[in-house]
LOTI-216402 format. One record per residue: x, y, z of N, C-alpha, C, O in turn; residue number from 1. Coordinates in pm, whole numbers, plus 50000, padded with zeros to 5 digits. Layout:
BEGIN
     npx     npy     npz    capx    capy    capz     cpx     cpy     cpz     opx     opy     opz     i
       X       Y       Z       X       Y       Z       X       Y       Z       X       Y       Z   NUM
...
***
This chain:
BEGIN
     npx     npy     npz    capx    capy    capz     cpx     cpy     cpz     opx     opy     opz     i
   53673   31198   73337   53677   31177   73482   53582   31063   73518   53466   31046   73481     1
   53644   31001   73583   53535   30819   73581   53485   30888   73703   53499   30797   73785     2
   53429   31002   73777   53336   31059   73886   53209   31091   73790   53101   31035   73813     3
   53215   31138   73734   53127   31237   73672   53084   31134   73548   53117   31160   73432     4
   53013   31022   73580   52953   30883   73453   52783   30870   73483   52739   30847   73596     5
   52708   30886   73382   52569   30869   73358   52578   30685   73385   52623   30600   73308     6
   52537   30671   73479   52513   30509   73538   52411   30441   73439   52464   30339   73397     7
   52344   30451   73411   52259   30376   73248   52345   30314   73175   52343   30191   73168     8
   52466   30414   73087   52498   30317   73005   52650   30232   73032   52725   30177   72952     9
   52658   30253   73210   52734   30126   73243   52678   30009   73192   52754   29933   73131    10
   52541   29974   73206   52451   29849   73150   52499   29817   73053   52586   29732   73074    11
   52487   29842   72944   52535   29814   72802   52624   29720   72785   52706   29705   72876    12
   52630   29667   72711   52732   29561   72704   52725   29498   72510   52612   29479   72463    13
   52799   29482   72458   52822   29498   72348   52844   29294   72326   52919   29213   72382    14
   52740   29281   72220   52698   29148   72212   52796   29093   72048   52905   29142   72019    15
   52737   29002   71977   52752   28921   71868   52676   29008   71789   52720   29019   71675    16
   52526   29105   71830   52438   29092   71699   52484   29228   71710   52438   29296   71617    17
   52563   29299   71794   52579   29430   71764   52680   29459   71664   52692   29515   71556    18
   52773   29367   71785   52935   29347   71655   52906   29342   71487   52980   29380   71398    19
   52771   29281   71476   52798   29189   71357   52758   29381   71261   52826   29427   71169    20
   52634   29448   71324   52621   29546   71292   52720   29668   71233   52672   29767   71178    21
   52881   29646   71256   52936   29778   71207   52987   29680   71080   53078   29726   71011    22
   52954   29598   71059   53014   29532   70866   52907   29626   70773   52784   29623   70769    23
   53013   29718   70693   52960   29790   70638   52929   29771   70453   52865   29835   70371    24
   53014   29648   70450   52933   29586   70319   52873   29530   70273   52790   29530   70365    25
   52839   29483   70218   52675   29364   70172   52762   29220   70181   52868   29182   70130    26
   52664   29159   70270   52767   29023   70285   52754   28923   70169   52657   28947   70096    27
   52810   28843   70143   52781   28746   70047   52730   28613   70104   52772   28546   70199    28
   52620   28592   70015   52559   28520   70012   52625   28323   70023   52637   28254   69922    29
   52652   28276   70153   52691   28138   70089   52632   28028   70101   52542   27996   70179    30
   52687   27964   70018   52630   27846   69918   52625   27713   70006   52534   27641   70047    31
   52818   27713   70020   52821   27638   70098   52812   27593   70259   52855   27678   70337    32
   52774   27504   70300   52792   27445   70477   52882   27523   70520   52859   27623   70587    33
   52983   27488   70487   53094   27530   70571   53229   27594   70528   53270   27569   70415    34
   53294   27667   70602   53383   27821   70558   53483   27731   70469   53521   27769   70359    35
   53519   27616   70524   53637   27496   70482   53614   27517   70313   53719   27558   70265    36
   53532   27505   70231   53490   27475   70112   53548   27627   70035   53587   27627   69918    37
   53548   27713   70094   53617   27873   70028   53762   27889   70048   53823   27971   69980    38
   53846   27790   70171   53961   27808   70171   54072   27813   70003   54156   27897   69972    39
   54035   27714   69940   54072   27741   69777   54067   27836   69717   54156   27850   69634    40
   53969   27939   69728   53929   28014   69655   53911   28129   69740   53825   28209   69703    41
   53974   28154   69843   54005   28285   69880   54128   28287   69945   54170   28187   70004    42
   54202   28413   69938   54321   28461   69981   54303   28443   70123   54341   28346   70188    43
   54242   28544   70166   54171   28560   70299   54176   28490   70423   54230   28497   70534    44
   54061   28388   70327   54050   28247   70436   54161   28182   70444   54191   28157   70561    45
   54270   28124   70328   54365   28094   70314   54543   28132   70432   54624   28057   70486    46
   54530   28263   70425   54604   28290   70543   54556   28300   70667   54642   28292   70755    47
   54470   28313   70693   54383   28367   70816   54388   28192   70911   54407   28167   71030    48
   54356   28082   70766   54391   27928   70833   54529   27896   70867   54566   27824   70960    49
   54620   27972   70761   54774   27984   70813   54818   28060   70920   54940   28060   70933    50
   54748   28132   71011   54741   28208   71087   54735   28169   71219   54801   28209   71315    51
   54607   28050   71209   54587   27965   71352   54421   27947   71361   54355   27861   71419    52
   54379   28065   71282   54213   28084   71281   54177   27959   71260   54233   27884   71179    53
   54045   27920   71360   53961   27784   71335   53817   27841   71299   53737   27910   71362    54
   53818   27767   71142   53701   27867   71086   53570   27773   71121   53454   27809   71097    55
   53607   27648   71180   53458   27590   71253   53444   27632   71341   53324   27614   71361    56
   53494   27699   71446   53449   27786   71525   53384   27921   71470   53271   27961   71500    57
   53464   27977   71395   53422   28122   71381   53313   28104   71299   53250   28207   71323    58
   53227   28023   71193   53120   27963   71168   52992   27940   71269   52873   27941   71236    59
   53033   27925   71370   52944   27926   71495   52909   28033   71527   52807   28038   71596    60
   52981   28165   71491   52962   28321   71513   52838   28395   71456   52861   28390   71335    61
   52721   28462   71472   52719   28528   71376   52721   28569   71277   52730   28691   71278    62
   52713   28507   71142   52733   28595   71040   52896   28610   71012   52935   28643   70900    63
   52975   28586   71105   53131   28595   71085   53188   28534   70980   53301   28571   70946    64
   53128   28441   70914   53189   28352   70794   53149   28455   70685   53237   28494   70609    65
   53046   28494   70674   53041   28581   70558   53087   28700   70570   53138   28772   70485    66
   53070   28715   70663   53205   28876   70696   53349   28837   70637   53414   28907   70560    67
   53395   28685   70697   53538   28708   70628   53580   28707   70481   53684   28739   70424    68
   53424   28642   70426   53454   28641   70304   53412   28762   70209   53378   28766   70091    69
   53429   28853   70300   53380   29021   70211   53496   29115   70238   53499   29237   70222    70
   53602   29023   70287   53751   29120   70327   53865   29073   70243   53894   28955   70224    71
   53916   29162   70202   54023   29161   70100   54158   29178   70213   54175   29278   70283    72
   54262   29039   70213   54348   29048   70316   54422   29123   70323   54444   29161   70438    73
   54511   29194   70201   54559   29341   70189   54512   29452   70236   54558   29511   70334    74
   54406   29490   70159   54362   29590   70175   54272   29619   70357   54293   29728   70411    75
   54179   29512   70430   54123   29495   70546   54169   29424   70631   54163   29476   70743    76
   54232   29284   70629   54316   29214   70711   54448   29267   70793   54462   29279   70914    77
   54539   29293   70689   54699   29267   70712   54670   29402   70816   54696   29374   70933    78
   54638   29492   70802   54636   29649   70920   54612   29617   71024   54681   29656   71118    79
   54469   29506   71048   54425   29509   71159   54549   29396   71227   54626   29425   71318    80
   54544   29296   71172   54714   29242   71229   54784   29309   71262   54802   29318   71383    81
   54844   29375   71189   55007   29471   71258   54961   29571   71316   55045   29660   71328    82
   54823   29604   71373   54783   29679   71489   54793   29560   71617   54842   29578   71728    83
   54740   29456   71573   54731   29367   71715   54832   29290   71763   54826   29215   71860    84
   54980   29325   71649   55058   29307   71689   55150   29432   71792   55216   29420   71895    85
   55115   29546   71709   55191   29664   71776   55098   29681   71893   55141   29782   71950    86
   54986   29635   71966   54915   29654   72086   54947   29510   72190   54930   29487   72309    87
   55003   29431   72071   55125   29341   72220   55054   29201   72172   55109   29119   72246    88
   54980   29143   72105   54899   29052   72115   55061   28979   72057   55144   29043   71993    89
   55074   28856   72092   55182   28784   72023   55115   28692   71901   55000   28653   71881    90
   55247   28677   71824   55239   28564   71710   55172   28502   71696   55090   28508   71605    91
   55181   28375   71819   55090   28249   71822   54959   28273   71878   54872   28186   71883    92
   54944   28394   71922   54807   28403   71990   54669   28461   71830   54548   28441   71820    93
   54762   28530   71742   54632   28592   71676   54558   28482   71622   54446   28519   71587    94
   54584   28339   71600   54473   28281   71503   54384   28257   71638   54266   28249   71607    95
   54400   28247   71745   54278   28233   71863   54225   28312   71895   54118   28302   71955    96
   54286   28428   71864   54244   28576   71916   54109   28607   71814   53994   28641   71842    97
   54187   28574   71662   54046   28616   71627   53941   28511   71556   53845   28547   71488    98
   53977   28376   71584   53863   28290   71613   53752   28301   71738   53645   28240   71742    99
   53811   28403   71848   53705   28385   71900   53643   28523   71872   53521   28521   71885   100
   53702   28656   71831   53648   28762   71788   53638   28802   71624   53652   28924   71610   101
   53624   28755   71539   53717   28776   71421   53619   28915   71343   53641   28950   71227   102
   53510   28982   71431   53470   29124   71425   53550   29207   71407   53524   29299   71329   103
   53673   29201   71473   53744   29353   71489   53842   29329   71351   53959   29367   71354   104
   53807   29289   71277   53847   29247   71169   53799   29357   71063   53867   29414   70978   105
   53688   29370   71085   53596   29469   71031   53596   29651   71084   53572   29755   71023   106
   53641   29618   71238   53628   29763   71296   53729   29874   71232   53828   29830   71172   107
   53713   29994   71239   53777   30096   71160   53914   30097   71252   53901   30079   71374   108
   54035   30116   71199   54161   30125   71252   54144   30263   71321   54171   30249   71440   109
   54119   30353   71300   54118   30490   71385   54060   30456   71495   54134   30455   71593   110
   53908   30417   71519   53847   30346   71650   53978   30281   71714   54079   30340   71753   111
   53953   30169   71715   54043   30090   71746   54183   30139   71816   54216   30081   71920   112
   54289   30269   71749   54376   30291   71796   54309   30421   71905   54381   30452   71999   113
   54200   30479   71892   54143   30590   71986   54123   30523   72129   54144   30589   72231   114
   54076   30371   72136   54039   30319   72223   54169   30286   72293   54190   30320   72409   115
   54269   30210   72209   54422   30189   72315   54453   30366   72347   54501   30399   72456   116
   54426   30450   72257   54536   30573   72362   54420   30585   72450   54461   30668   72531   117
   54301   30556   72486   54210   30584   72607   54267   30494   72730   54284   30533   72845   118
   54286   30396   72688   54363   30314   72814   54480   30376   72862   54501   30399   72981   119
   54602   30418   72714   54666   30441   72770   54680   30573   72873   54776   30594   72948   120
   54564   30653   72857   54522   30787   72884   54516   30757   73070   54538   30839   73159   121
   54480   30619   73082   54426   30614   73269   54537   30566   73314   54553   30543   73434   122
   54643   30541   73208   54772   30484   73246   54776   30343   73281   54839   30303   73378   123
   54706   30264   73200   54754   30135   73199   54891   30131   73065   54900   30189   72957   124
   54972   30044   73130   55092   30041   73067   55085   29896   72924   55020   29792   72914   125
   55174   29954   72851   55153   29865   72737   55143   29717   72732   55097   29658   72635   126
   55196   29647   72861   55187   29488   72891   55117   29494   72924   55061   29385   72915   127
   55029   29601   72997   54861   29538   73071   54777   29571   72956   54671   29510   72943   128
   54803   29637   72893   54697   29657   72760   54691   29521   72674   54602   29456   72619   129
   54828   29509   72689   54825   29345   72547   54778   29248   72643   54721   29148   72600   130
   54793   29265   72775   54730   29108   72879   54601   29153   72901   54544   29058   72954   131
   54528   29239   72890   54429   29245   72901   54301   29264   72744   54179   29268   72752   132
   54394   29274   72608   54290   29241   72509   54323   29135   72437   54291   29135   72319   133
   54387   29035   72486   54446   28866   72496   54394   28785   72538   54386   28675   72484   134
   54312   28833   72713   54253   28770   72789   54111   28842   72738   54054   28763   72664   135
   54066   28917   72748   53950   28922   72675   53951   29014   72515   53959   29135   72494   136
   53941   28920   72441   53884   28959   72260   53810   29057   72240   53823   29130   72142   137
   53731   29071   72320   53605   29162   72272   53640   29300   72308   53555   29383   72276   138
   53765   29354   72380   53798   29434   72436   53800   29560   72333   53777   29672   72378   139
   53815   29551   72258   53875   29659   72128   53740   29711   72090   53737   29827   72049   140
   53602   29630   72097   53487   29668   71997   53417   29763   72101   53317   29830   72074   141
   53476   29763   72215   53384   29859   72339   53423   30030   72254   53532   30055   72202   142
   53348   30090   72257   53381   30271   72256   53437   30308   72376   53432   30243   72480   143
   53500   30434   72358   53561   30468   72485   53512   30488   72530   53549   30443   72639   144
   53364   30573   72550   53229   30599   72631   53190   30444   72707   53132   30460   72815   145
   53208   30340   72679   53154   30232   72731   53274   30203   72795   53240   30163   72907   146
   53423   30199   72784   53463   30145   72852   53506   30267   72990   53553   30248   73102   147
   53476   30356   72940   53486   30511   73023   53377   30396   73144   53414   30328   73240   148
   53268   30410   73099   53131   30328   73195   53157   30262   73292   53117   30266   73408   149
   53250   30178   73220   53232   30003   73299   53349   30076   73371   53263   30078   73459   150
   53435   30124   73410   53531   30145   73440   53516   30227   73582   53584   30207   73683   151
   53421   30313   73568   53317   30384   73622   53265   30312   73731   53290   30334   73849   152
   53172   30205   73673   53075   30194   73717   53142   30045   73875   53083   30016   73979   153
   53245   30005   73834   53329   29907   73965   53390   30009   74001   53408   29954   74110   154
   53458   30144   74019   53550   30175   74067   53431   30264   74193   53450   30301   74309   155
   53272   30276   74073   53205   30357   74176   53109   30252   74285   53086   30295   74398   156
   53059   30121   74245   53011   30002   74306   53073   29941   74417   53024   29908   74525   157
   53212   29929   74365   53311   29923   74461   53392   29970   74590   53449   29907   74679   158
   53372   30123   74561   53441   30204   74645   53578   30195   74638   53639   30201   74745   159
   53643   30182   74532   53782   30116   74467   53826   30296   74453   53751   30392   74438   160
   53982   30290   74465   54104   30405   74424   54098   30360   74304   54051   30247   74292   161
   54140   30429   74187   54177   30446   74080   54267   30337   74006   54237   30265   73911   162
   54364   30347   74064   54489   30248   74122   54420   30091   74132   54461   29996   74066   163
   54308   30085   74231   54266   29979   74266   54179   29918   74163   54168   29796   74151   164
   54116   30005   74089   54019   29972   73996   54085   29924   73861   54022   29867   73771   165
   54228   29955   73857   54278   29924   73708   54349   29806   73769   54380   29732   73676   166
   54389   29755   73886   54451   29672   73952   54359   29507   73870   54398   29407   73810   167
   54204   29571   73921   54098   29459   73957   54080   29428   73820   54079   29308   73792   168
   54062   29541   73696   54044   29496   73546   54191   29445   73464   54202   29401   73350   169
   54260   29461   73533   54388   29446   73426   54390   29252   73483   54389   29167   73394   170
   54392   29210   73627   54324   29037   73626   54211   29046   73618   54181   28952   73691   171
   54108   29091   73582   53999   28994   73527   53936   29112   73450   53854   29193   73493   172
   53993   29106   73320   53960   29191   73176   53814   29185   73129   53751   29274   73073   173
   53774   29065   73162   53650   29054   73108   53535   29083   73163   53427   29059   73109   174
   53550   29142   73281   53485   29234   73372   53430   29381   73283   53349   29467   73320   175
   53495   29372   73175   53512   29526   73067   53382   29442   73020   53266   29483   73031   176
   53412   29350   72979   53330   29321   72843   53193   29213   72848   53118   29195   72751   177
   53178   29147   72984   53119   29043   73049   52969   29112   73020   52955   29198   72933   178
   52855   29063   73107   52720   29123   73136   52723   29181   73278   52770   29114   73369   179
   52664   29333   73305   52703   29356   73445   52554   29303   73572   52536   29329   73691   180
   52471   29220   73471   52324   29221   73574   52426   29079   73686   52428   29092   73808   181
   52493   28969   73623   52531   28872   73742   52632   28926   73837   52643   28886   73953   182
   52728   29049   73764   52787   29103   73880   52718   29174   73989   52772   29180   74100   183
   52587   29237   73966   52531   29317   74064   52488   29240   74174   52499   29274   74291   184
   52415   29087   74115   52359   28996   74207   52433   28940   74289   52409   28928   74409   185
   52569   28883   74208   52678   28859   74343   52714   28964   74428   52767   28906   74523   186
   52718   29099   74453   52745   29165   74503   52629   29189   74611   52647   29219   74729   187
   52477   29167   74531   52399   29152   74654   52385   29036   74744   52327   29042   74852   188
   52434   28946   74701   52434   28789   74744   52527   28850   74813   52474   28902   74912   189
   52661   28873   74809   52738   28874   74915   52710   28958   75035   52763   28937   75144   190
   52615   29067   75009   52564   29138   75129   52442   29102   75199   52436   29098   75322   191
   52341   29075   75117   52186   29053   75205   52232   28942   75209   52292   28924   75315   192
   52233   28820   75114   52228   28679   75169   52377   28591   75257   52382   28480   75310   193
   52459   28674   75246   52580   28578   75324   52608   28655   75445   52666   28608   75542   194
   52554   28805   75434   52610   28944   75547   52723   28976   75530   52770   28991   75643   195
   52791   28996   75462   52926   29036   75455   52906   29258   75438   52849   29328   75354   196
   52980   29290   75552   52987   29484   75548   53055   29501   75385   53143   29453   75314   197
   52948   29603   75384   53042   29711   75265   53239   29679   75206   53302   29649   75105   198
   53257   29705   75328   53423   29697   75358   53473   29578   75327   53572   29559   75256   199
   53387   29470   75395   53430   29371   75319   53418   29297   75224   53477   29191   75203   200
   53354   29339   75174   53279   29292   75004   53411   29368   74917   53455   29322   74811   201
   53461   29491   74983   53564   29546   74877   53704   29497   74891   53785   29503   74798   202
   53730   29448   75008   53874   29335   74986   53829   29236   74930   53893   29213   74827   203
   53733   29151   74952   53711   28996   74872   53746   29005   74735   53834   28948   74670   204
   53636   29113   74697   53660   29120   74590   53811   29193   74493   53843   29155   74380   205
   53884   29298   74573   54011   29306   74501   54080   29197   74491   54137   29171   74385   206
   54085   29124   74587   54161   28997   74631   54142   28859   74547   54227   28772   74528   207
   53990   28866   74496   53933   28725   74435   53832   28807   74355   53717   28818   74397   208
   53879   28881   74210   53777   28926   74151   53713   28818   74094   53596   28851   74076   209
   53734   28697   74055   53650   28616   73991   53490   28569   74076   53389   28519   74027   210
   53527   28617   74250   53384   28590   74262   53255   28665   74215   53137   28632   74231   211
   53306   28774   74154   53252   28865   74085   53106   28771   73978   52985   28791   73971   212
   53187   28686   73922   53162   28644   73805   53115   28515   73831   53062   28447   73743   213
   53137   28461   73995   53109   28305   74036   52964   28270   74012   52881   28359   73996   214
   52940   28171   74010   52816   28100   74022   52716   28179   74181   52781   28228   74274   215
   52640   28178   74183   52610   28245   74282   52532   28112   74372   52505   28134   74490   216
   52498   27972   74312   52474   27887   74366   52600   27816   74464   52580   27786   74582   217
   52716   27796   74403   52789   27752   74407   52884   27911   74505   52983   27867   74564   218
   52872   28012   74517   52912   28035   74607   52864   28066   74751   52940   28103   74840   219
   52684   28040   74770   52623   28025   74852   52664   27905   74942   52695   27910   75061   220
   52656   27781   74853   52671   27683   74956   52803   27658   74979   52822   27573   75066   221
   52944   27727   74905   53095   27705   74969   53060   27813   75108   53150   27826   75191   222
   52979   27860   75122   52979   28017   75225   52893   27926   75326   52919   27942   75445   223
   52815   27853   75300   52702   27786   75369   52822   27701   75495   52826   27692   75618   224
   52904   27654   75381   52985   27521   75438   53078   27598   75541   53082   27562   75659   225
   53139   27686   75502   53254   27737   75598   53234   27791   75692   53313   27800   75786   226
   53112   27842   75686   53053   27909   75788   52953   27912   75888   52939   27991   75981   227
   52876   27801   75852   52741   27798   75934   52829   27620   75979   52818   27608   76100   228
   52885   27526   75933   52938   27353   75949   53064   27422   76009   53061   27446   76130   229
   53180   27458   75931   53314   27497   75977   53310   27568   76110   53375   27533   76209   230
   53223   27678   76103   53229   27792   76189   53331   27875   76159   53400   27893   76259   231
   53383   27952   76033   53488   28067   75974   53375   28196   76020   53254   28206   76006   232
   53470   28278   76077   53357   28390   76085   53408   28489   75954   53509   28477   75884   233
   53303   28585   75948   53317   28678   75827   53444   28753   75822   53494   28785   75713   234
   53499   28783   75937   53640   28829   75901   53758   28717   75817   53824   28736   75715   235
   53750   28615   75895   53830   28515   75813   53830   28487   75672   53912   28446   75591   236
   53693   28528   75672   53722   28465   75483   53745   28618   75438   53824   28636   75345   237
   53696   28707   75484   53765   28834   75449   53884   28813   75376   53915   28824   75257   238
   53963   28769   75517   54151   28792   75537   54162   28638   75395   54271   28640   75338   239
   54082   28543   75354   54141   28482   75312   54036   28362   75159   54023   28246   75119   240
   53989   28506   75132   53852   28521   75009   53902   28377   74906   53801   28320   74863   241
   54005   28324   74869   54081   28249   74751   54007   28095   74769   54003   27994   74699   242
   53933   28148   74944   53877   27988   74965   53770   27948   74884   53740   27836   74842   243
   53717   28058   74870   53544   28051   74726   53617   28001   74601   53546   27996   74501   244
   53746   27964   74585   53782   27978   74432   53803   27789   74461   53854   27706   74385   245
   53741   27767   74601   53809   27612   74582   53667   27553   74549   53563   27617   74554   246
   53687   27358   74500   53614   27303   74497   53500   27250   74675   53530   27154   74745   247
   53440   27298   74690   53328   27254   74784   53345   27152   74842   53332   27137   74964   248
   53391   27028   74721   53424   26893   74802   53563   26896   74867   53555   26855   74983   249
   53678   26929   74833   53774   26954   74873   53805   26963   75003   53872   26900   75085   250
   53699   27117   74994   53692   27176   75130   53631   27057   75238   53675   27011   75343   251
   53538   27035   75177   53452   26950   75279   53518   26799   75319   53472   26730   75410   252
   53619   26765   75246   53650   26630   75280   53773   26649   75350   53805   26574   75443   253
   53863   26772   75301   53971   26825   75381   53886   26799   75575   53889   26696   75643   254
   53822   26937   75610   53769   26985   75689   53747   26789   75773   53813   26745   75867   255
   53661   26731   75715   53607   26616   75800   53749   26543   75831   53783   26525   75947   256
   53823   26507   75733   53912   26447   75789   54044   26492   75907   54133   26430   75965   257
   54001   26617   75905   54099   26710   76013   53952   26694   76142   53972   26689   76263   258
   53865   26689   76101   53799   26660   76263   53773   26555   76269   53715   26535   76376   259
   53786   26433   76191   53825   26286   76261   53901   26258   76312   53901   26153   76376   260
   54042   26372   76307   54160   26365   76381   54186   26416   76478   54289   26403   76544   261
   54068   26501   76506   54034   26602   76625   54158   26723   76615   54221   26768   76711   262
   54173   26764   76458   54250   26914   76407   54231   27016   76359   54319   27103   76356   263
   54101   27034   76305   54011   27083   76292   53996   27221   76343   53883   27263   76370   264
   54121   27309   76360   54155   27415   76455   54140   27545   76335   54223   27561   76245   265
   54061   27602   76348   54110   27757   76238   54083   27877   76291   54074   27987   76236   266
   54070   27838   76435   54099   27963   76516   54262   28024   76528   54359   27968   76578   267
   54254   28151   76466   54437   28205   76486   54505   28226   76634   54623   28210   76666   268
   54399   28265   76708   54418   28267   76887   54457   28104   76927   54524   28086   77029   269
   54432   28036   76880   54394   27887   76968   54594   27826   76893   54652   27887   76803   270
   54645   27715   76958   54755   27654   76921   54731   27534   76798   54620   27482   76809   271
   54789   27498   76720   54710   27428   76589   54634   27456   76525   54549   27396   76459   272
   54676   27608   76547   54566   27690   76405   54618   27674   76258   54724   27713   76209   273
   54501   27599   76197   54509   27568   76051   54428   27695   75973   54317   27730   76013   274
   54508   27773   75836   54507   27881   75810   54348   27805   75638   54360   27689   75599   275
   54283   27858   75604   54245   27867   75506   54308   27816   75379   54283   27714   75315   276
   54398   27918   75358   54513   27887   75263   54568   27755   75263   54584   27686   75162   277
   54601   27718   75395   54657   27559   75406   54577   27460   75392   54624   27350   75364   278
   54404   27481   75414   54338   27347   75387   54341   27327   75259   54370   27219   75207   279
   54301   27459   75181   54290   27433   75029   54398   27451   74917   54372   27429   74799   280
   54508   27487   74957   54600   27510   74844   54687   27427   74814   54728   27397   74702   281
   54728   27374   74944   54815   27235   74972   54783   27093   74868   54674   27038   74878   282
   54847   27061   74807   54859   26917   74724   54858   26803   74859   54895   26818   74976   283
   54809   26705   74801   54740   26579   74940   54809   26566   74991   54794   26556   75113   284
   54957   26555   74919   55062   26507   75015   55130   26614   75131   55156   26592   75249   285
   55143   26701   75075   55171   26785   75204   55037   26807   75275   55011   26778   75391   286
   54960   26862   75189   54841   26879   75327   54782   26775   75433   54710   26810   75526   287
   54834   26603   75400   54832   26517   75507   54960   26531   75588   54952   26542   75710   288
   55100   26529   75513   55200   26496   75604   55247   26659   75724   55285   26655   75841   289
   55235   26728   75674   55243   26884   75757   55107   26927   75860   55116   26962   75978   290
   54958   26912   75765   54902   26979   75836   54774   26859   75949   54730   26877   76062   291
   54755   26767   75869   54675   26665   75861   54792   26577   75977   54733   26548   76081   292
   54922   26537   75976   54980   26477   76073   54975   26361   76004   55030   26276   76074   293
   54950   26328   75934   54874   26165   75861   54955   26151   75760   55026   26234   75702   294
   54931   25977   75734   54985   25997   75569   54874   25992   75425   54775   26054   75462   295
   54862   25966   75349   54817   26006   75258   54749   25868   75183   54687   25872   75077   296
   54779   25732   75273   54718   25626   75257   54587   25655   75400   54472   25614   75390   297
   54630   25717   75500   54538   25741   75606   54385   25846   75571   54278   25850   75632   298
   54424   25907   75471   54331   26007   75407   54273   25941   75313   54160   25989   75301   299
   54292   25836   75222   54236   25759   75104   54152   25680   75168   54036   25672   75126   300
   54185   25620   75262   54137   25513   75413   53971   25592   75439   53858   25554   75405   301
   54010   25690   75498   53908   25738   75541   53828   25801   75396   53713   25759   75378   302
   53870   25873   75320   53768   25890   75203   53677   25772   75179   53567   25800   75132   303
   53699   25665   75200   53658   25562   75154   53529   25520   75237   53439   25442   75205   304
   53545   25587   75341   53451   25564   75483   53326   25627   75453   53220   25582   75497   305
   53335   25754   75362   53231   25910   75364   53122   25837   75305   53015   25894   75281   306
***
């Protein structure tokens, strides 16, 4: 029952030096620089490069190079494949999949399948399981107790339905597996420092989970701009959160050139109300010729002025 969760070990979060911790054999010792120099002389490495794996990356890991070279591809490899195939991961995706994780390489197949029937247990369905340990790698090495946690711990932070909470992790997976201290701070940033109610901190965020995860500099001063220069009040960006996901300048050069034109309208009561959505989503050309009134040599014109 994600009610009834000891809030501590929501914290937790499962790193590189932990991962590297469940390799349960003595690693070997290597000689050489780099993994490239064993491709000859191991099976392993050999398919794993036929696979898609980039072993200069996974060299950058941890200890991961000598992990792969302590796995016999029969006997430790080929299982954990035709598990990550039967959990949805496609063809072309495993050599990226496990260049950027190539741990779960090592993890015990019983784990591993205990953790998909736990998902499937809250009823995420088998395409959100494969889109969500696709989009984040690290997904498989969580215990079910940890992902029981994290699961927990937004649906209870949040004030999220059940429903809503598998909604918010199935787009942004890595919310499972991320660090939770920058999510807490954006969440206080969005309340003490910008004022945004309870209530509305919990649409923004179903709506735009990545501000979850935003820069917190960078979403101060897009909040600075729209709101204290623009004048958007807090309901508006409520109703229309996707605006934090834009570039700052955008906004800001959009915005000036609609009040050099004296259009500059984003009141919904007032006539020539320009919507959020339309300053920033719009490509130049429509957003001069529809909303802007202008053409798109008249907007280059004036960029040129700033």
């Amino acid at each position: 029952d994600w009610d009834d969760i000891p809030p501590s070990s929501a914290l937790e979060v499962i790193s590189e030096e932990e991962a590297v911790q469940i390799i349960a054999e003595p690693l070997v010792p290597i000689q050489s620089s780099t993994l490239r120099d064993y491709v000859d002389h191991s099976e392993t490495l050999e398919k794993l490069v036929h696979l898609g794996v980039d072993l200069s990356q996974v060299e950058k890991r941890q200890k991961a190079g000598q992990l792969l070279l302590t796995l016999d591809f029969e006997k430790d490899v080929k299982k954990i494949l035709l598990f990550l195939k039967d959990v949805g991961v496609e063809d072309n995706q495993l050599g990226p999949f496990l260049t950027k994780n190539p741990y779960i390489l090592a993890e015990d197949l019983e784990a591993l399948e205990t953790r998909v029937a736990y998902l499937k247990s809250k009823k995420f369905g088998k395409s959100e399981i494969a889109q969500m340990v696709s989009r984040a790698p690290y997904l498989l090495l969580f215990s079910v107790e940890r992902l029981d946690n994290r699961l927990g711990f937004f649906k209870n932070e949040l004030g999220l339905s059940v429903k809503k909470t598998k909604d918010l992790v199935i787009r942004l997976p890595r919310l499972l597996t991320g660090k939770l201290e920058p999510v807490k701070e954006n969440l206080q940033v969005c309340q003490i420092e910008l004022g945004f109610q309870r209530n509305e901190i919990q649409q923004i965020v179903y709506k735009t989970p990545k501000i979850l995860t935003a820069s917190k500099k960078r979403l101060k001063q897009t909040f600075d701009y729209l709101h204290n220069i623009m004048g958007i009040p807090h309901h508006m960006l409520t109703r229309f959160p996707q605006v934090f996901n834009s570039k700052l300048l955008r906004i800001r050069e959009r915005h000036m050139f609609l009040a050099f034109l004296g259009r500059a309208q984003y009141d919904p009561a007032q006539p020539s109300y320009i919507s959020l959505d339309q300053l920033v989503s719009l490509p130049d050309e429509v957003f001069c010729t529809e909303i802007a009134k202008a053409s798109t040599q008249d907007f280059e014109n004036f960029l040129k002025t700033l």
